[in-house]
PDB file as gemmi writes it, atoms N, CA and C in Angstrom:
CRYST1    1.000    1.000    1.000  90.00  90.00  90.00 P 1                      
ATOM      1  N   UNK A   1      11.622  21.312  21.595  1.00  0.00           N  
ATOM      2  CA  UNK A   1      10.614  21.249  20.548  1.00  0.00           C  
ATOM      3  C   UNK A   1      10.614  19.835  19.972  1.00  0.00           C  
ATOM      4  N   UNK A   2       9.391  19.267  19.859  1.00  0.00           N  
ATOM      5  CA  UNK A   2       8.971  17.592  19.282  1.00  0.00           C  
ATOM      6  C   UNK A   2       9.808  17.726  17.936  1.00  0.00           C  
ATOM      7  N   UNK A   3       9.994  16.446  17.877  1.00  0.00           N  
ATOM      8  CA  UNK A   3      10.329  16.649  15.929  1.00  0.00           C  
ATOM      9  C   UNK A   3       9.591  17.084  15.335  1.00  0.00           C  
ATOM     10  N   UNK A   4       8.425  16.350  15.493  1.00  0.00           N  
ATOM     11  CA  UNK A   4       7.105  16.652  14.188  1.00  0.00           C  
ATOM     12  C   UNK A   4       6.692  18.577  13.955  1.00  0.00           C  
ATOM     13  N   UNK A   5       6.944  19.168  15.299  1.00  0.00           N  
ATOM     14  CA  UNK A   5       7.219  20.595  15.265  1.00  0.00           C  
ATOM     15  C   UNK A   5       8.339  20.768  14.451  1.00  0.00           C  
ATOM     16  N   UNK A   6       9.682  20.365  14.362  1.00  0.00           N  
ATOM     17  CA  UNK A   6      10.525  21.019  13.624  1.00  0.00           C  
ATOM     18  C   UNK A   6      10.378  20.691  11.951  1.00  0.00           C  
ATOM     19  N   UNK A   7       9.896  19.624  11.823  1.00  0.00           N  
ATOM     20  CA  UNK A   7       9.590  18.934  10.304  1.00  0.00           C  
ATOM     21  C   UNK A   7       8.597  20.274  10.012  1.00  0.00           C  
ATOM     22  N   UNK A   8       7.142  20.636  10.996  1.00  0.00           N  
ATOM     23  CA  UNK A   8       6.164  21.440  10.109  1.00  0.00           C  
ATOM     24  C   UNK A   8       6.460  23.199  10.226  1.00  0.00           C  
ATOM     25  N   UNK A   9       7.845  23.252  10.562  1.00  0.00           N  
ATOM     26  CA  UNK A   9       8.307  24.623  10.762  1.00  0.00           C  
ATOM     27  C   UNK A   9       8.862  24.795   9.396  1.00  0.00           C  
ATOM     28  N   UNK A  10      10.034  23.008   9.530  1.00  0.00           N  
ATOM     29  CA  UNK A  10      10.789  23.446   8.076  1.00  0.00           C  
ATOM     30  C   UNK A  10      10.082  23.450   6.788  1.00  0.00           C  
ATOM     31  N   UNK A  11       8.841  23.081   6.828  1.00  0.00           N  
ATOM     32  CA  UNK A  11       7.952  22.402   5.522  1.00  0.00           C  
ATOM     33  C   UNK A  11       7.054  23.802   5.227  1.00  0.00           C  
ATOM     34  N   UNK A  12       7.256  24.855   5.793  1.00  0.00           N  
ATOM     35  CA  UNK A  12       6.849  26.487   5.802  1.00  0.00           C  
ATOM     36  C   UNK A  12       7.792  27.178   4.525  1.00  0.00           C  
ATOM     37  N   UNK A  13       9.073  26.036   4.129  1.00  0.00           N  
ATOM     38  CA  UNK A  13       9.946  26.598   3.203  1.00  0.00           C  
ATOM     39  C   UNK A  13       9.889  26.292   1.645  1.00  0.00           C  
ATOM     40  N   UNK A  14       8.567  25.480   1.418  1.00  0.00           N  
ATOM     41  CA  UNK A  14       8.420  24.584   0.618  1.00  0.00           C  
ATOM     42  C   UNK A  14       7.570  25.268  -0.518  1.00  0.00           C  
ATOM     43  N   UNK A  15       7.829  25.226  -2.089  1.00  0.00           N  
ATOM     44  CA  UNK A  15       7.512  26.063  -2.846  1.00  0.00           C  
ATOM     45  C   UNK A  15       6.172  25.688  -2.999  1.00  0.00           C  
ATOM     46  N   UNK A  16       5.752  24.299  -2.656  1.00  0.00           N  
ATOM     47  CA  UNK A  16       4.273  24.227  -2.761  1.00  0.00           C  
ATOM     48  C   UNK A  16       3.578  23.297  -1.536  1.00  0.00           C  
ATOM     49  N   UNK A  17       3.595  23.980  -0.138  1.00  0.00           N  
ATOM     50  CA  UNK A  17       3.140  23.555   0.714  1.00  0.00           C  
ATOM     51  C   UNK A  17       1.554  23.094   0.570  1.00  0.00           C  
ATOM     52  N   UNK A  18       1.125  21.841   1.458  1.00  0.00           N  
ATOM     53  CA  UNK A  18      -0.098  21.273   1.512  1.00  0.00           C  
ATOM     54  C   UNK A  18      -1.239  22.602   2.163  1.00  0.00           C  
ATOM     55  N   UNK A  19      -1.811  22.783   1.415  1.00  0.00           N  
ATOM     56  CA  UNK A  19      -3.313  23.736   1.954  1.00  0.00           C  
ATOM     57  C   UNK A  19      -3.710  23.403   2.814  1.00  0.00           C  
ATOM     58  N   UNK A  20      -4.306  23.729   4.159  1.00  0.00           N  
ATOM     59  CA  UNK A  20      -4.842  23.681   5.352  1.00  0.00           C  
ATOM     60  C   UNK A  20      -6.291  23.569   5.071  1.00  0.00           C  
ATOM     61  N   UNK A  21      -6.127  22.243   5.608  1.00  0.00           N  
ATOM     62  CA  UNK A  21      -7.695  21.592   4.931  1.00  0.00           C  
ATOM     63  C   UNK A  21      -8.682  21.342   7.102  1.00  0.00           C  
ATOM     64  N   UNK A  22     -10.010  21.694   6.763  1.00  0.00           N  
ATOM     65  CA  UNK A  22     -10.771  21.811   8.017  1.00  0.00           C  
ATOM     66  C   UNK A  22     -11.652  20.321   8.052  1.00  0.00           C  
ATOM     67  N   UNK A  23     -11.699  19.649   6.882  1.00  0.00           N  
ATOM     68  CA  UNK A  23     -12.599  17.925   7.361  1.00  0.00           C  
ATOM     69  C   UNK A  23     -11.502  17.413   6.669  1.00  0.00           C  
ATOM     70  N   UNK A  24     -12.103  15.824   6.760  1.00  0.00           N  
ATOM     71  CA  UNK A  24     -10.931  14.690   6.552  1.00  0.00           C  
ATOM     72  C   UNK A  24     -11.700  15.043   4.844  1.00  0.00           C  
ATOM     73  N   UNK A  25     -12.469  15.104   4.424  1.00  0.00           N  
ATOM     74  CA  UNK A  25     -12.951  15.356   2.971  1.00  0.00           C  
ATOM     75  C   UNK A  25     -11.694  16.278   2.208  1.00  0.00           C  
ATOM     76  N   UNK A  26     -12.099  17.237   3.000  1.00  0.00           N  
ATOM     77  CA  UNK A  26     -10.713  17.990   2.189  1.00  0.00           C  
ATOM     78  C   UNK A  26      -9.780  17.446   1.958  1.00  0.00           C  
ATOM     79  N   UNK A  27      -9.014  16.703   3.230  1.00  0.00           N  
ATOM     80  CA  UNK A  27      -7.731  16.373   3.598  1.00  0.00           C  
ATOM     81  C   UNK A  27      -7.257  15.417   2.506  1.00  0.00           C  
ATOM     82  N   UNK A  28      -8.331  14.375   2.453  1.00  0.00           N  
ATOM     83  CA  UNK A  28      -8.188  13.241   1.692  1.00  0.00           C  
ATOM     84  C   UNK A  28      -8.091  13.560   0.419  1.00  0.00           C  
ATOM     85  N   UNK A  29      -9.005  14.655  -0.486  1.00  0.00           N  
ATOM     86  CA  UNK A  29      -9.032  15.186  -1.738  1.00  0.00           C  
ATOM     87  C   UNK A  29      -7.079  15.828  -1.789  1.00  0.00           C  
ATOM     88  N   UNK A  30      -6.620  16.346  -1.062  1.00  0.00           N  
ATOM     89  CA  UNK A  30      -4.966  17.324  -0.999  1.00  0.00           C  
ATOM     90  C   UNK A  30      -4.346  15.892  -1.288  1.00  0.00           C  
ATOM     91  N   UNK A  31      -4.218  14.971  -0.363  1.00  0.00           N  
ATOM     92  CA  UNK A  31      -4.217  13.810  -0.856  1.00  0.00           C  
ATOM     93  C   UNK A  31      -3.723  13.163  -1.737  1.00  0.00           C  
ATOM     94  N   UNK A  32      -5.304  12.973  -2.312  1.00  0.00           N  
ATOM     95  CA  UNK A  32      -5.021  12.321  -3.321  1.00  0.00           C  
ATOM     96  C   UNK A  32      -4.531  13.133  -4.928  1.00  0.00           C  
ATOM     97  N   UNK A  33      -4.438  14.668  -4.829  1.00  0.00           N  
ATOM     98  CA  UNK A  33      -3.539  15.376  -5.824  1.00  0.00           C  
ATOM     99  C   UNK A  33      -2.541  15.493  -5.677  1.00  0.00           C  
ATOM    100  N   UNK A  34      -2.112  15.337  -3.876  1.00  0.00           N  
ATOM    101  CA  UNK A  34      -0.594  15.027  -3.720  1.00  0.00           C  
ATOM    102  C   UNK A  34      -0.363  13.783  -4.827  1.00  0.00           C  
ATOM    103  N   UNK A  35      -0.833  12.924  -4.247  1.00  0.00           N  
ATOM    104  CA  UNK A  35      -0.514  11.204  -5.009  1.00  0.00           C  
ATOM    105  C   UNK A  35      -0.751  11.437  -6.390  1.00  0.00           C  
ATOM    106  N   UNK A  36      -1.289  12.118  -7.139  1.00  0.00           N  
ATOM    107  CA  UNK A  36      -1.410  12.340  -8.649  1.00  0.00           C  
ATOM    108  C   UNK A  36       0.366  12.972  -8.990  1.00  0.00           C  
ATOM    109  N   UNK A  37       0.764  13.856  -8.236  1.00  0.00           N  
ATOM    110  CA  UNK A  37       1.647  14.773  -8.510  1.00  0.00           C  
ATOM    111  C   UNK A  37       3.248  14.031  -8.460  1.00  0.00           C  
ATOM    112  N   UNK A  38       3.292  13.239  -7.497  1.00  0.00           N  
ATOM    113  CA  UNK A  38       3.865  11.916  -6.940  1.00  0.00           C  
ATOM    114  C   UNK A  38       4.181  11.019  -8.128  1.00  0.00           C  
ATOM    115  N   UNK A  39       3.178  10.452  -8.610  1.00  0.00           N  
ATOM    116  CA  UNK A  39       2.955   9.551  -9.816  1.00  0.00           C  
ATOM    117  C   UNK A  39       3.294   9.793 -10.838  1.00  0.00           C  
ATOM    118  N   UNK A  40       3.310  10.971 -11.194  1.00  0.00           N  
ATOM    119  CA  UNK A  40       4.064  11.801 -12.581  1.00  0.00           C  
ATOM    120  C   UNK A  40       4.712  12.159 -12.389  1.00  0.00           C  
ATOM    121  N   UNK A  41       5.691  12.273 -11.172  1.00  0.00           N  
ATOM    122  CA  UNK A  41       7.117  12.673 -11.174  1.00  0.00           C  
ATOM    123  C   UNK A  41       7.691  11.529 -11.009  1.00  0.00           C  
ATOM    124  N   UNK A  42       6.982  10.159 -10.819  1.00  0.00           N  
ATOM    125  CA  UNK A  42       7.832   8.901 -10.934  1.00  0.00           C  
ATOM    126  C   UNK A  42       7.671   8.427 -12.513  1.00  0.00           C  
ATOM    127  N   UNK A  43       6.575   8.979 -13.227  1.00  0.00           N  
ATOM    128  CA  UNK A  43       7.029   8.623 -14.405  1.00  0.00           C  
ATOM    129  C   UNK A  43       7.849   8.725 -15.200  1.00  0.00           C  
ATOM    130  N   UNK A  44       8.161  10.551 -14.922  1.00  0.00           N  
ATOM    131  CA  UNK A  44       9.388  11.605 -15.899  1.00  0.00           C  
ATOM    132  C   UNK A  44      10.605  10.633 -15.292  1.00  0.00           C  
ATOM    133  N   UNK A  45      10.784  10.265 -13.795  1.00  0.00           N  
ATOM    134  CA  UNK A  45      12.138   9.340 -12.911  1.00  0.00           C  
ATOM    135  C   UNK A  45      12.244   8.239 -14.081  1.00  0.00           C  
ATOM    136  N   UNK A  46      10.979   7.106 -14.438  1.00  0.00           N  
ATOM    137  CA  UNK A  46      11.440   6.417 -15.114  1.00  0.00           C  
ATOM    138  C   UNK A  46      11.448   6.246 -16.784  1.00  0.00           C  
ATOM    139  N   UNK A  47      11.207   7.559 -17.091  1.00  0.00           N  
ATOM    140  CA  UNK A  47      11.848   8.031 -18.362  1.00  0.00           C  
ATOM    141  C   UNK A  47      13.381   8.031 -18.332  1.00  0.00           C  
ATOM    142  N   UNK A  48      13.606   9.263 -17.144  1.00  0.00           N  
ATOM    143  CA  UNK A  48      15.275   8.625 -17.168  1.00  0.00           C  
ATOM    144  C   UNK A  48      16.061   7.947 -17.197  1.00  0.00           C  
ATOM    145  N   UNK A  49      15.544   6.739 -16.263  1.00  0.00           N  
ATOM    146  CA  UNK A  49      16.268   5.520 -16.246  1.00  0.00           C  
ATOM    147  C   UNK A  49      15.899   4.965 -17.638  1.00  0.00           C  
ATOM    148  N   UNK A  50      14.820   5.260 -18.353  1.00  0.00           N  
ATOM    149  CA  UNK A  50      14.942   4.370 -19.819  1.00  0.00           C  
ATOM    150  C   UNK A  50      15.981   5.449 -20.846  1.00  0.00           C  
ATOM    151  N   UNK A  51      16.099   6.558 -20.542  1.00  0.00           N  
ATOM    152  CA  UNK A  51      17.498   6.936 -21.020  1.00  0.00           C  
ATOM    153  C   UNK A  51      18.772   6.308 -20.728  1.00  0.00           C  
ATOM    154  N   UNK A  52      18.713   6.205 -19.375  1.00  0.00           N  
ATOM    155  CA  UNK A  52      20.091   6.240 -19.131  1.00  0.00           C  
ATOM    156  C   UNK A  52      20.913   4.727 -19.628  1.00  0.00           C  
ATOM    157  N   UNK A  53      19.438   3.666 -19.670  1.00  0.00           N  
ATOM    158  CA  UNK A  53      19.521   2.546 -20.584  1.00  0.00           C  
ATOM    159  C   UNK A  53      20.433   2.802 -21.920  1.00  0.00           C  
ATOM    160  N   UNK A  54      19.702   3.851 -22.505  1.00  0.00           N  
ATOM    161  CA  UNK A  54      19.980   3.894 -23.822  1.00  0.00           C  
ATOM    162  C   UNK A  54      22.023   4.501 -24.048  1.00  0.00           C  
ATOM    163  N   UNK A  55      21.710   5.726 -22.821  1.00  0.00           N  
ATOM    164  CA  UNK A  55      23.082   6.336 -22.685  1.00  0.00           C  
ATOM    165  C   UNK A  55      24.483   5.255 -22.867  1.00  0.00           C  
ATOM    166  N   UNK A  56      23.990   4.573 -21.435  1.00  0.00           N  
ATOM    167  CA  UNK A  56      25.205   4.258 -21.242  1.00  0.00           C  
ATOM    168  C   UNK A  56      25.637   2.489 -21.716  1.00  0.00           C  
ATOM    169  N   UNK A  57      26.971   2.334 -22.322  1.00  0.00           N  
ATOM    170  CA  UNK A  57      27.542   1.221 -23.255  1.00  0.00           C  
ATOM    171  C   UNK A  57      27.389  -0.056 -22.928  1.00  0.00           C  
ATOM    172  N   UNK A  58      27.595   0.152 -21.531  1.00  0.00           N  
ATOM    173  CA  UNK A  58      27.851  -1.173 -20.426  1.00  0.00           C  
ATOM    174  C   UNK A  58      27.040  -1.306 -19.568  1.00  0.00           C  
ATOM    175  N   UNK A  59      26.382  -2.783 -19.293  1.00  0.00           N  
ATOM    176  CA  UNK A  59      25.467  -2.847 -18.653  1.00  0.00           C  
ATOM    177  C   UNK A  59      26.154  -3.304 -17.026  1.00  0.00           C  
ATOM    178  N   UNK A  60      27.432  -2.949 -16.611  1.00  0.00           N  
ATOM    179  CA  UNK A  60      28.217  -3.221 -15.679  1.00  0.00           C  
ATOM    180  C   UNK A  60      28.008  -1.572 -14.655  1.00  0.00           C  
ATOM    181  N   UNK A  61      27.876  -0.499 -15.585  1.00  0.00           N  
ATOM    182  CA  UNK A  61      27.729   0.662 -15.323  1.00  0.00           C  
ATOM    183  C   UNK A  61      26.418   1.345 -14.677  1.00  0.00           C  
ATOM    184  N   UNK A  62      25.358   0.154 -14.574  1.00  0.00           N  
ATOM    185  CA  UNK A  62      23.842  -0.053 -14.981  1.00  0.00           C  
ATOM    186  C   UNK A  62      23.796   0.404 -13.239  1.00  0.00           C  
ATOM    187  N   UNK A  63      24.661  -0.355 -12.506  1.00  0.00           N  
ATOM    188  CA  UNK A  63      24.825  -0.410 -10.825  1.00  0.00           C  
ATOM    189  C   UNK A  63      25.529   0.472 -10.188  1.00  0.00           C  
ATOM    190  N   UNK A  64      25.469   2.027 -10.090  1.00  0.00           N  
ATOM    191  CA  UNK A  64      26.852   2.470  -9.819  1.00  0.00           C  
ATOM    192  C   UNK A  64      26.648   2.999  -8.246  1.00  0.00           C  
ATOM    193  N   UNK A  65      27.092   2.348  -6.813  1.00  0.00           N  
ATOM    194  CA  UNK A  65      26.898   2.493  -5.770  1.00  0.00           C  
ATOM    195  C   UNK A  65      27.571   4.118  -5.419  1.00  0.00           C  
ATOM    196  N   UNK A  66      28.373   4.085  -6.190  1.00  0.00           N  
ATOM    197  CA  UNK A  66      29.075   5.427  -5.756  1.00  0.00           C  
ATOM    198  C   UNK A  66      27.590   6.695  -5.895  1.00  0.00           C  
ATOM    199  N   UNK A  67      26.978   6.502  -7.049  1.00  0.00           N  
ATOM    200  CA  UNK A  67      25.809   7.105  -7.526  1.00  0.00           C  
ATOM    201  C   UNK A  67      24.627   7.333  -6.374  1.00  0.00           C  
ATOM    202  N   UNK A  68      24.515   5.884  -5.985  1.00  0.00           N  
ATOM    203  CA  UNK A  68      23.392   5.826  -4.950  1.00  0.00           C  
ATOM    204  C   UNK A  68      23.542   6.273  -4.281  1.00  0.00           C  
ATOM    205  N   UNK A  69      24.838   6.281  -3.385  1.00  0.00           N  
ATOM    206  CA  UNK A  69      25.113   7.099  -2.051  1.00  0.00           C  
ATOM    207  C   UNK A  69      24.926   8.407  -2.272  1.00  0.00           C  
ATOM    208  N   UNK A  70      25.396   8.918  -3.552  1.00  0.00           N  
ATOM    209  CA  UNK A  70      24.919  10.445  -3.544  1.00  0.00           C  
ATOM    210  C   UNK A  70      24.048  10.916  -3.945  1.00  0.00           C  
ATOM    211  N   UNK A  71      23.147  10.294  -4.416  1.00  0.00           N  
ATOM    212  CA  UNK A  71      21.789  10.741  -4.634  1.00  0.00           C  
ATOM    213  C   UNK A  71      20.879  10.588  -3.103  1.00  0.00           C  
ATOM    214  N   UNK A  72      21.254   9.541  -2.298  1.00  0.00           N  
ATOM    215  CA  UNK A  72      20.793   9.228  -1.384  1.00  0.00           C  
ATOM    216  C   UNK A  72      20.820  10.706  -0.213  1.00  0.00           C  
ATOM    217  N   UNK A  73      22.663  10.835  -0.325  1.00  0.00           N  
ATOM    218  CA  UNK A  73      22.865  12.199   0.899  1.00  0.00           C  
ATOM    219  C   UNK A  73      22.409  13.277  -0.104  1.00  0.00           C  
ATOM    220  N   UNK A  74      21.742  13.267  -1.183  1.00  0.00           N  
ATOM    221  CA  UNK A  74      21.229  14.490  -1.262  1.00  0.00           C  
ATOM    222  C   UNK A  74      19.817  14.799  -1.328  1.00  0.00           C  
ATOM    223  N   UNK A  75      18.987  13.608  -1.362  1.00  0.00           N  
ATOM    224  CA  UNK A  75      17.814  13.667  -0.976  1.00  0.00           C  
ATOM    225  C   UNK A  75      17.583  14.093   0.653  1.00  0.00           C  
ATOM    226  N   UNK A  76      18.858  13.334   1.150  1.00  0.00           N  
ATOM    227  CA  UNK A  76      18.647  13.517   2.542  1.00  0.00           C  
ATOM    228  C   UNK A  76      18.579  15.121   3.309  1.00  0.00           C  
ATOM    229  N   UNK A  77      19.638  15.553   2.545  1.00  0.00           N  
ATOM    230  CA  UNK A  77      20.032  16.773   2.595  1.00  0.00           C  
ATOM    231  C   UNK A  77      18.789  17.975   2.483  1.00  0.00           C  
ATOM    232  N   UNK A  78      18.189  17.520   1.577  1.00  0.00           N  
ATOM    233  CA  UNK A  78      17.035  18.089   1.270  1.00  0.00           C  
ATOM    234  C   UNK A  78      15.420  17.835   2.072  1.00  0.00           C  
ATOM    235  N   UNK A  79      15.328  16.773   2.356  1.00  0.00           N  
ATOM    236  CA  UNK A  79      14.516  16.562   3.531  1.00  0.00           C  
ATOM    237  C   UNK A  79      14.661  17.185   4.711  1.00  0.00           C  
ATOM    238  N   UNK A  80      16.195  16.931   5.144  1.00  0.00           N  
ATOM    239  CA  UNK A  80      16.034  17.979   6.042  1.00  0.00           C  
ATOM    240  C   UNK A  80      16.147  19.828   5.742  1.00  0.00           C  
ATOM    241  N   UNK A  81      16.147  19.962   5.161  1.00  0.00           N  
ATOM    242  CA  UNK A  81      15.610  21.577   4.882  1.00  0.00           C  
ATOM    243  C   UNK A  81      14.182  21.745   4.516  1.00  0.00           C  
ATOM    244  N   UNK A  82      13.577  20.639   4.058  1.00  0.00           N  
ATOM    245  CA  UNK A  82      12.095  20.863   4.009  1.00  0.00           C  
ATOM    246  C   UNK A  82      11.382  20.420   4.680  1.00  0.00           C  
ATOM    247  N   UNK A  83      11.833  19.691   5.926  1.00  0.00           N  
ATOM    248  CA  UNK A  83      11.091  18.986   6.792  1.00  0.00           C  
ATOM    249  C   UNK A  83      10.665  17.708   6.801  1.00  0.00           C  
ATOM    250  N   UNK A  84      10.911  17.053   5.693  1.00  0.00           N  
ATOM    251  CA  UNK A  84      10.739  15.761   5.586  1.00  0.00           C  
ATOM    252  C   UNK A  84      11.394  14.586   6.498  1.00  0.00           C  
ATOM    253  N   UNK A  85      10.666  13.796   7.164  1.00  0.00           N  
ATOM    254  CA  UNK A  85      11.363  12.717   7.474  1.00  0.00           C  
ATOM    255  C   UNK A  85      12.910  11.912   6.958  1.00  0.00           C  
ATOM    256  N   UNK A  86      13.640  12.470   7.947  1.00  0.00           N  
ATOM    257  CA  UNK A  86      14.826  11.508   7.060  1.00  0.00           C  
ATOM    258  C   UNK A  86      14.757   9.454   6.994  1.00  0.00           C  
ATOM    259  N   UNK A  87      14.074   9.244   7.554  1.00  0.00           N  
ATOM    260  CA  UNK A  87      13.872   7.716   8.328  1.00  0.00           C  
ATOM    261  C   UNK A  87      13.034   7.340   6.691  1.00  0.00           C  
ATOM    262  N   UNK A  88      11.968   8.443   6.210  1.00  0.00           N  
ATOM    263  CA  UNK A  88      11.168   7.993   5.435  1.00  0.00           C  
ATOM    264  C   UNK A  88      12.040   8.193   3.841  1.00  0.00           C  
ATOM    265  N   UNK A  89      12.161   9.351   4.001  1.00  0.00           N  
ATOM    266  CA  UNK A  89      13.089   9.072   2.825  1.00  0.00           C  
ATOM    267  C   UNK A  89      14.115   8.658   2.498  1.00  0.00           C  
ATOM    268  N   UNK A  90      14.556   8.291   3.452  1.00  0.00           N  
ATOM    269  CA  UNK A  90      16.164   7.364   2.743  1.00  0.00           C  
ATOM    270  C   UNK A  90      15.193   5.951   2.441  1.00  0.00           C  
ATOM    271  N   UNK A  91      14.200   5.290   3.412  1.00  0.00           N  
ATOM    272  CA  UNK A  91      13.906   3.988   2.938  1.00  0.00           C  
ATOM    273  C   UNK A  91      13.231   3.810   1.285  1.00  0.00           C  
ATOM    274  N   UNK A  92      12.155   4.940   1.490  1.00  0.00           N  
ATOM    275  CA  UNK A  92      11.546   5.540   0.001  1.00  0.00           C  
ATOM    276  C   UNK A  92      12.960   5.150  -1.423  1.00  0.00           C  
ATOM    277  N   UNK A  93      13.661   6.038  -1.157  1.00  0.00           N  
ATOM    278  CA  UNK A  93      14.596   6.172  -2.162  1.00  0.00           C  
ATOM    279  C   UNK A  93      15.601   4.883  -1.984  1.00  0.00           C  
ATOM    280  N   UNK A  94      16.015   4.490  -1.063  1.00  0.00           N  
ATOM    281  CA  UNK A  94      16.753   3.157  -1.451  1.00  0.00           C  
ATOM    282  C   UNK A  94      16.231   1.996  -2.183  1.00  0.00           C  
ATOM    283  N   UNK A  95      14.654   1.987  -1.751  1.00  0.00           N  
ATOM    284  CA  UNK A  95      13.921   1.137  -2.386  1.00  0.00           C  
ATOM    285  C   UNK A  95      13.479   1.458  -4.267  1.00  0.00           C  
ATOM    286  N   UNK A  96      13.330   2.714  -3.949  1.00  0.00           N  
ATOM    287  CA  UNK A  96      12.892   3.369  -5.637  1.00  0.00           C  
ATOM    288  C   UNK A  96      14.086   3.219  -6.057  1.00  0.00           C  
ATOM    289  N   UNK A  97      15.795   3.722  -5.682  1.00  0.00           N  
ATOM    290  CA  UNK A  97      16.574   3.274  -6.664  1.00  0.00           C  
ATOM    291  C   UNK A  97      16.877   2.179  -7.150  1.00  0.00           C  
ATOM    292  N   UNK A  98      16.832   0.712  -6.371  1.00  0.00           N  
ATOM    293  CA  UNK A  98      17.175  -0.893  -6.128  1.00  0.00           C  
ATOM    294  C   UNK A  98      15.904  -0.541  -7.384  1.00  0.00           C  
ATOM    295  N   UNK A  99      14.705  -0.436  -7.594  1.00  0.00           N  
ATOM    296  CA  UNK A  99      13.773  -0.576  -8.354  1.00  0.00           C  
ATOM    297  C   UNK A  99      14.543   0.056 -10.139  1.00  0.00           C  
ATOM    298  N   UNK A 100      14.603   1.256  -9.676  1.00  0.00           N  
ATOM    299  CA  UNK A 100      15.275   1.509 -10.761  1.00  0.00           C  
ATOM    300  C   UNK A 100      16.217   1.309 -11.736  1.00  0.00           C  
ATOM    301  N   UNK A 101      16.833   0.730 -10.832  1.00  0.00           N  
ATOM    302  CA  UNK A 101      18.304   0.100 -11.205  1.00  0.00           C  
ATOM    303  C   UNK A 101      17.891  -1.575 -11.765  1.00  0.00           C  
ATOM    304  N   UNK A 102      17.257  -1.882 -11.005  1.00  0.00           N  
ATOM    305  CA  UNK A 102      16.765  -3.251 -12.029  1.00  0.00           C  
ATOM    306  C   UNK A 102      15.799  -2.891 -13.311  1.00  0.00           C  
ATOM    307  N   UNK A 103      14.973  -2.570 -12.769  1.00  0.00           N  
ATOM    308  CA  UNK A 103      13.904  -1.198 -14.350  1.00  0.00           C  
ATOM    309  C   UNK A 103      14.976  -1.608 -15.352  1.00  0.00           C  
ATOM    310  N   UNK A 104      16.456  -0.525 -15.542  1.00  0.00           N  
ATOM    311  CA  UNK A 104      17.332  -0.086 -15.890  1.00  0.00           C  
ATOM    312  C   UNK A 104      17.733  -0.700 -16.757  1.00  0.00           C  
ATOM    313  N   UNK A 105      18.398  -2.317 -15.861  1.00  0.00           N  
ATOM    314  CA  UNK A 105      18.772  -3.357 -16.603  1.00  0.00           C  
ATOM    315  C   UNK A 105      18.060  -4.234 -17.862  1.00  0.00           C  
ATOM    316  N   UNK A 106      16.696  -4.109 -17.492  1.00  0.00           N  
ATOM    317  CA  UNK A 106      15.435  -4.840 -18.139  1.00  0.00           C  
ATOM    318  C   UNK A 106      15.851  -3.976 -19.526  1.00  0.00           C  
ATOM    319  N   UNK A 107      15.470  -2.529 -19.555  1.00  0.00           N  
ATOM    320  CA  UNK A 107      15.828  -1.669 -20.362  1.00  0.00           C  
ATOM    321  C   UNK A 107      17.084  -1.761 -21.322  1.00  0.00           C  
ATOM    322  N   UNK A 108      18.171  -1.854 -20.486  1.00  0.00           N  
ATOM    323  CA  UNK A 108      19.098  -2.020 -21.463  1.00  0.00           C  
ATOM    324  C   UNK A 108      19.294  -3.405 -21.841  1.00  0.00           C  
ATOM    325  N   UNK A 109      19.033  -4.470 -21.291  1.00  0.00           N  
ATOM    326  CA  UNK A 109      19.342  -5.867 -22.266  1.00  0.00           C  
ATOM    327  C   UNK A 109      17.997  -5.487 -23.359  1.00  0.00           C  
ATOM    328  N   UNK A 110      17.220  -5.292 -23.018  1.00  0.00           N  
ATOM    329  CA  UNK A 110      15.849  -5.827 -24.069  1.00  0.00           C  
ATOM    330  C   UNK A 110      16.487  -4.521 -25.103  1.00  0.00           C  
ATOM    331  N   UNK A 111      16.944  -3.377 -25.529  1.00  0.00           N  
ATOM    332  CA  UNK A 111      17.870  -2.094 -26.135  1.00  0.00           C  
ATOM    333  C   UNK A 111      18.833  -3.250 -26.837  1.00  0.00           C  
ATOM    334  N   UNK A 112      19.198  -3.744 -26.548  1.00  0.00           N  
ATOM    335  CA  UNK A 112      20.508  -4.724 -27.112  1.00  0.00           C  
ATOM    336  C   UNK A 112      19.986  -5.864 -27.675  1.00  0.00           C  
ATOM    337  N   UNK A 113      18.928  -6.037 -27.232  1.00  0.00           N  
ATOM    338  CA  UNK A 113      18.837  -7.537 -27.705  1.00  0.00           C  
ATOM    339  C   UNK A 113      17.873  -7.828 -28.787  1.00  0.00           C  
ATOM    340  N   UNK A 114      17.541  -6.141 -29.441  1.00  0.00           N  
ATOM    341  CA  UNK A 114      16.633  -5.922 -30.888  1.00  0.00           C  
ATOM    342  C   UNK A 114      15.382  -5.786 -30.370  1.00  0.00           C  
ATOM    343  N   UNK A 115      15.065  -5.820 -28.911  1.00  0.00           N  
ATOM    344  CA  UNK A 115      13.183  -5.629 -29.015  1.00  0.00           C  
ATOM    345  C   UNK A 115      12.768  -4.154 -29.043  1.00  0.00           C  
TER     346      UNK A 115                                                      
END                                                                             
């Protein structure tokens, strides 16, 4: 069995699978509410990180690799039970955390520094 068969077998497990759309009209509309849905769950993401600004004392703590790796194998972990590309999401998320993690820093000096 192809991969792309086993990705749209496992993605049958998914609490809110993409609707089976018949023109590219449709397709493109699923789309682009995917990408709405996407966008506001990266906002609530960087709410957190402007918490975690606030949380934590040290801006040495701001980087914690031990962190990344496990957020990383557990995204991964989870892709593969839902079918997701692992190739795509580890690059996705290494890049969104490196993002975050600088976000982070911006956050906590400008927190410290009275703005």
């Amino acid at each position: 069995m192809s991969s792309h068969k086993i990705f749209t077998e496992k993605r049958k497990t998914i609490e809110y699978p993409a609707r089976k759309c018949t023109t590219m009209a449709e397709l493109r509309d699923e789309i682009d509410q995917l990408d709405r849905v996407i966008v506001e769950l990266l906002s609530v993401r960087q709410g957190c990180m402007e918490q975690a600004a606030e949380i934590k004392q040290d801006r040495n703590l701001v980087r914690d690799e031990e962190r990344v790796e496990d957020v990383v194998a557990k995204v991964l972990a989870h892709a593969d039970k839902v079918g997701a590309h692992p190739e795509l999401v580890e690059m996705l998320y290494r890049d969104m955390i490196e993002w975050c993690i600088n976000y982070e820093m911006t956050v906590f000096d400008s927190a410290r520094d009275g703005d």
